[in-house]
C-alpha positions in Angstrom: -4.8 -23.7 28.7 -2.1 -26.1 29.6 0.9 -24.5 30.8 4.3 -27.6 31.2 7.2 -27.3 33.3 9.7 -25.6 30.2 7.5 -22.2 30.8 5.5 -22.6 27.3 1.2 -21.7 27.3 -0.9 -22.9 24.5 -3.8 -24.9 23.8 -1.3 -27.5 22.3 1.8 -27.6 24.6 4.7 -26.2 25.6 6.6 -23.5 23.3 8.3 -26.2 21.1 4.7 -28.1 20.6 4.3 -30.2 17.7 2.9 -27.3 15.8 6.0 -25.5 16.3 8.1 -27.6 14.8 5.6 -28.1 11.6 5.5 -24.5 11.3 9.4 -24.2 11.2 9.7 -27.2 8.7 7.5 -25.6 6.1 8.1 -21.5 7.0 11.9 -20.9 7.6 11.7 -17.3 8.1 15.2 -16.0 7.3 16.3 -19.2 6.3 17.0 -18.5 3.0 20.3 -20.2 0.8 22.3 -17.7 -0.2 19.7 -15.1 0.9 19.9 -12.0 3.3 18.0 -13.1 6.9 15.3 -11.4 7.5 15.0 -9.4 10.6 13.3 -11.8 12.5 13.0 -15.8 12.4 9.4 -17.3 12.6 9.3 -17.6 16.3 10.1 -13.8 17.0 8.0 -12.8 14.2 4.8 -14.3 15.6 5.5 -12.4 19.0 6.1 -9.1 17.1 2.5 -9.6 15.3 1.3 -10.8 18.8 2.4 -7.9 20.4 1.0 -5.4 17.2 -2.2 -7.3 17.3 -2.2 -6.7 21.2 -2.2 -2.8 20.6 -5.3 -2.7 18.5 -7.3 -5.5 16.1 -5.9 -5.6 12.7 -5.9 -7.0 9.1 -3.1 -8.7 8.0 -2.2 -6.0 5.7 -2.0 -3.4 8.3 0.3 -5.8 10.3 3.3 -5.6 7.4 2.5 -1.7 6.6 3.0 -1.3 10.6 5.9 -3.3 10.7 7.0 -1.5 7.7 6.4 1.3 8.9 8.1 0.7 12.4 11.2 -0.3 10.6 11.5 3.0 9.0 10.9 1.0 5.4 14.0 -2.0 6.6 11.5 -4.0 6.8 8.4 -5.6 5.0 7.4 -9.0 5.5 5.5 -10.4 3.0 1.9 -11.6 2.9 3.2 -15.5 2.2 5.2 -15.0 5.5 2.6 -12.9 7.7 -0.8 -14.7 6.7 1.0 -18.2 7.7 1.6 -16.5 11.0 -1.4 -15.2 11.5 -3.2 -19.0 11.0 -0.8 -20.2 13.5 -1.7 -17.9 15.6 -5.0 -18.4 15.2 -4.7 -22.2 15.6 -2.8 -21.7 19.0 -5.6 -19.7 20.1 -3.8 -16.7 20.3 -5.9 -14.8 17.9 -9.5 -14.5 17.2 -10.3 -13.5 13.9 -13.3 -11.2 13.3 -15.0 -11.3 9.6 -16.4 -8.1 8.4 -19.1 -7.7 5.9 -16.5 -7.3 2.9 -15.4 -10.6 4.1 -11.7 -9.4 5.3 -10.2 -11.0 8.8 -9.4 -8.8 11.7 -7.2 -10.2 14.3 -8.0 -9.7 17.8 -6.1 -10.6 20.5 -7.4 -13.7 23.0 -7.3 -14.1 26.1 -4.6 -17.2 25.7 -2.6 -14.7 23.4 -3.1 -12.0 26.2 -1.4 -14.6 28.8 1.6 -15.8 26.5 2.3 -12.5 25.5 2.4 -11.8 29.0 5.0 -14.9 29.6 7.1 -13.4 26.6 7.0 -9.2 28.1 10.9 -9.2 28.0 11.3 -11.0 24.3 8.7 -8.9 22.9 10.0 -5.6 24.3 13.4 -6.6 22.7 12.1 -7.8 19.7 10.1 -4.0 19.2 13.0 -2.2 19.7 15.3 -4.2 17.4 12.6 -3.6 14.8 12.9 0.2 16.0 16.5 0.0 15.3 16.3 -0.4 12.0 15.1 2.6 11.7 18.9 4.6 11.8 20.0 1.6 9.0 18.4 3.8 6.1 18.9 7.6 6.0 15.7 9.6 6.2 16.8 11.4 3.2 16.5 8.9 0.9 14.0 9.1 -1.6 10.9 6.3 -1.3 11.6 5.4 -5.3 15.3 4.9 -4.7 14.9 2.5 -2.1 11.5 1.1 -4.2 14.0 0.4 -6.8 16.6 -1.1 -4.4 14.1 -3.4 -3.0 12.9 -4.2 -6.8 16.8 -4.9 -7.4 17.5 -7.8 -4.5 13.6 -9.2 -4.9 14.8 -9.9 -9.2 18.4 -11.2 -7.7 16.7 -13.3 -5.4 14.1 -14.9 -7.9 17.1 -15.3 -10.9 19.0 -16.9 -8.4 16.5 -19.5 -7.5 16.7 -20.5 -11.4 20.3 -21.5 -10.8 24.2 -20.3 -11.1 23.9 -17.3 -13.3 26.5 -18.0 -16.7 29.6 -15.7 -17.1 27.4 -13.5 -19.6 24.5 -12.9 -17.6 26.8 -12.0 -14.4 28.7 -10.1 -16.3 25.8 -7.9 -18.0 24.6 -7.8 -13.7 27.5 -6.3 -13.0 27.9 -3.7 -15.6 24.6 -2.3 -15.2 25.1 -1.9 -11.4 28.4 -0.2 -12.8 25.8 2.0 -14.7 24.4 2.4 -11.7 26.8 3.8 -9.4 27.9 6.2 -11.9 24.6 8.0 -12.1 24.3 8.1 -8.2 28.4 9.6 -8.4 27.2 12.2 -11.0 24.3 12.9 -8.8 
C-alpha cells in the first residue's frame, strides 16, 4: 500500500489519485442540473458503503436497503450509483468481492479498506450520523405509499425534465394536478 505525504492510502495513490478524478468525471453524485443533491457526493458515499461494508459483508442491494433504511426512507441510492461504487472500491482494493453459487457478489472488507477507513474514523462517523439525521426530515407517520408516490412524483419530474423545457400546456396540466393533489390531502 502506498501511503503520500497529503494523508491518502490506496494501491493507486493518494486520495485525489487518478481514479478519483475518472470516477468524479463520469459519476457526479448530486451533481445534477436543476436536480435536488443527493445526500452525499461520490466521495462521502464510498466511505458510507466502506463503513456499511465494514460492519458485515454485503450485496449491493443490501447496501441501498441499509442506507435506506438508515435514512428513515430520505434516502435510496440507486443501483447505477452504488454498483459504480462498489467497482471502485473494489479496484482501490478496498473491497473483496465474494461470488456465491447463485453467482451474486458479496463485499467484504480488505485489509487496505480496513486501514483507509481507519485514516477517514472522523469523516465516516460524521457522514453516519448525517445519514441518521435524515431520519427526523420525514414524519414517522407517514404512510410508505404516500411517500412511494412522492418519490414516483420527483423520479417522472426528473426524467420529463431531461427531455427539455416543459411547454405552457404541459406545466400548466403539472400544476393543476398537484393542485388536485393538495386538495385531497386538505380534505383528508
Amino acid at each position: 500500500m502506498r501511503h503520500n505525504s497529503s494523508g491518502g492510502h490506496g494501491r493507486h495513490g493518494d486520495s485525489h489519485s487518478r481514479a478519483d478524478r475518472q470516477y468524479s468525471r463520469h459519476h457526479h453524485h448530486g451533481h445534477r442540473r436543476g436536480g435536488p443533491a443527493r445526500l452525499f457526493d461520490y466521495g462521502e458515499l464510498r466511505l458510507v458503503v466502506l463503513a456499511l461494508i465494514a460492519e458485515e459483508p454485503r450485496h449491493g442491494y443490501e447496501v441501498i436497503k441499509l442506507i435506506e433504511e438508515r435514512s428513515g426512507g430520505g434516502y435510496a441510492p440507486s443501483p447505477g450509483v452504488i454498483y459504480p461504487t462498489l467497482s471502485w472500491l473494489d479496484d482501490m482494493g478496498y473491497v473483496r468481492i465474494e461470488r456465491e453459487d447463485s453467482g451474486r457478489k458479496r463485499y467484504r472488507l480488505s485489509e487496505e479498506g480496513h486501514a483507509f477507513l481507519e485514516g477517514s474514523r472522523g469523516a465516516v462517523e460524521d457522514l453516519l450520523a448525517r445519514l441518521g439525521a435524515n431520519v427526523g426530515q420525514r414524519p414517522a407517520d407517514v404512510p410508505s405509499p404516500v411517500i412511494r408516490a412522492m418519490e414516483n412524483f420527483k423520479t417522472a419530474m426528473r426524467l420529463r425534465l431531461k427531455q427539455g423545457p416543459l411547454n405552457e400546456a404541459a406545466a400548466d396540466g403539472i400544476a393543476a394536478a398537484l393542485d388536485a393533489a393538495a386538495k385531497v390531502v386538505e380534505k383528508s
